[in-house]
C-alpha positions as CSV (number, residue, x, y, z in Angstrom):
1,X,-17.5,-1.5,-17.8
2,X,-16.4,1.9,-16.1
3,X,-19.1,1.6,-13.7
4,X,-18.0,-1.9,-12.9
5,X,-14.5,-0.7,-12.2
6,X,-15.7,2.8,-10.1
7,X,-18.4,0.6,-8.2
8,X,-18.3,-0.7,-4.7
9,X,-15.0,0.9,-3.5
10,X,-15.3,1.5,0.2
11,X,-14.4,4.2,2.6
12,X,-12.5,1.9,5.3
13,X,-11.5,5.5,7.3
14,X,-10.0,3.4,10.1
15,X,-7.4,2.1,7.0
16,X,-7.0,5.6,5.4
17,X,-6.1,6.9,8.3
18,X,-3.7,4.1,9.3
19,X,-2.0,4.5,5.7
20,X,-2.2,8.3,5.9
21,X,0.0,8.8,9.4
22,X,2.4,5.8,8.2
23,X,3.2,7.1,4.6
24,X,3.7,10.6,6.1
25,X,6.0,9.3,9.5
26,X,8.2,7.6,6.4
27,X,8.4,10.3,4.4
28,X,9.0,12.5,6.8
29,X,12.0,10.1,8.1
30,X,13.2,9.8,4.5
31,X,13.3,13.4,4.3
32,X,15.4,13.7,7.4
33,X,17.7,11.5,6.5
34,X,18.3,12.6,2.7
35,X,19.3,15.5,3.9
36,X,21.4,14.4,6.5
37,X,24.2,15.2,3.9
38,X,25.5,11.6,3.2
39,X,25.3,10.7,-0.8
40,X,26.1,7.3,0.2
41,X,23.4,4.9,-1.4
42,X,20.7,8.0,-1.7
43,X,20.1,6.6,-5.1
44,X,19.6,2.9,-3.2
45,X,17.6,4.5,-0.5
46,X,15.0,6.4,-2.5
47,X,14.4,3.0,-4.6
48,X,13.9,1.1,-1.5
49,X,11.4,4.1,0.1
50,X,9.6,3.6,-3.2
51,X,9.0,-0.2,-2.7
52,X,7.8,0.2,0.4
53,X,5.5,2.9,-0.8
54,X,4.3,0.6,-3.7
55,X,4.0,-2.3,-0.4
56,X,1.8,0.1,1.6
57,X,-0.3,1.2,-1.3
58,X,-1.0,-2.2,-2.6
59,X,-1.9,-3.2,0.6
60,X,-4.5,-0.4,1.1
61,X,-6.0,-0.9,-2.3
62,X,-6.4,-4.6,-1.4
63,X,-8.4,-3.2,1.2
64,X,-10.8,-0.1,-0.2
65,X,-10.9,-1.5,-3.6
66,X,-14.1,-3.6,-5.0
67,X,-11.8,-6.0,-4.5
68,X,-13.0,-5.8,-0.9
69,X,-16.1,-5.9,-2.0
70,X,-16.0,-9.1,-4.2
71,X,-14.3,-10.9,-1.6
72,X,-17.0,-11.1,0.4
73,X,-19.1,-13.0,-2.8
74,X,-16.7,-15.1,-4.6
75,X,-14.8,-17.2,-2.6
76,X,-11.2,-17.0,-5.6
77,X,-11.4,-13.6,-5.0
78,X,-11.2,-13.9,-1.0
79,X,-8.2,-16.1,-2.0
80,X,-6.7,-13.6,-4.3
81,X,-6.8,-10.7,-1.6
82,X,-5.6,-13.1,1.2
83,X,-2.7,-13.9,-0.9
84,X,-2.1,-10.4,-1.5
85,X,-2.0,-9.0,1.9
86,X,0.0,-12.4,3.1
87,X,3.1,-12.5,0.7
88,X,3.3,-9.6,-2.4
89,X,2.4,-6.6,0.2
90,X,4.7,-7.4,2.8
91,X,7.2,-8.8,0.6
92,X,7.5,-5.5,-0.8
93,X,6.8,-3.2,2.8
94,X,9.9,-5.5,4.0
């Protein structure tokens, strides 16, 4: 079973790269403005950061994962990542 789960995972570069410069320009920006110096909604703002985080990962393990992989096989599992990357991943980037 673990070689199931650690099989066919793919190095889409053009996608880590992509996820790489967009998770650090955020993070940078959230950085900036944390310590702009207003406590207004900080709490509010690091939840939401860490949505759209979550958003941004799922989206890239939609991607590299064998789900990838299987999708190109079994037609459910096409479904499954098209429904992924068209409503729960931006849904939660938003």
């Amino acid at each position: 079973m673990s070689r199931f789960l650690w099989s066919h995972w793919s190095a889409n570069w053009p996608a880590l790269i992509i996820y790489a410069v967009v998770v650090g320009a955020h993070l940078a920006g959230l950085r900036r403005l944390l310590s702009s110096g207003t406590p207004v909604g900080r709490r509010a703002t690091i939840r939401e950061a860490a949505v759209f985080q979550s958003g941004l990962l799922l989206a890239l393990l939609v991607i590299v994962s064998p789900l990838g992989y299987w999708s190109g096989i079994y037609i459910w599992v096409r479904a499954l990542d098209d429904l992924t990357l068209a409503f729960v991943a931006p849904g939660l980037i938003e």
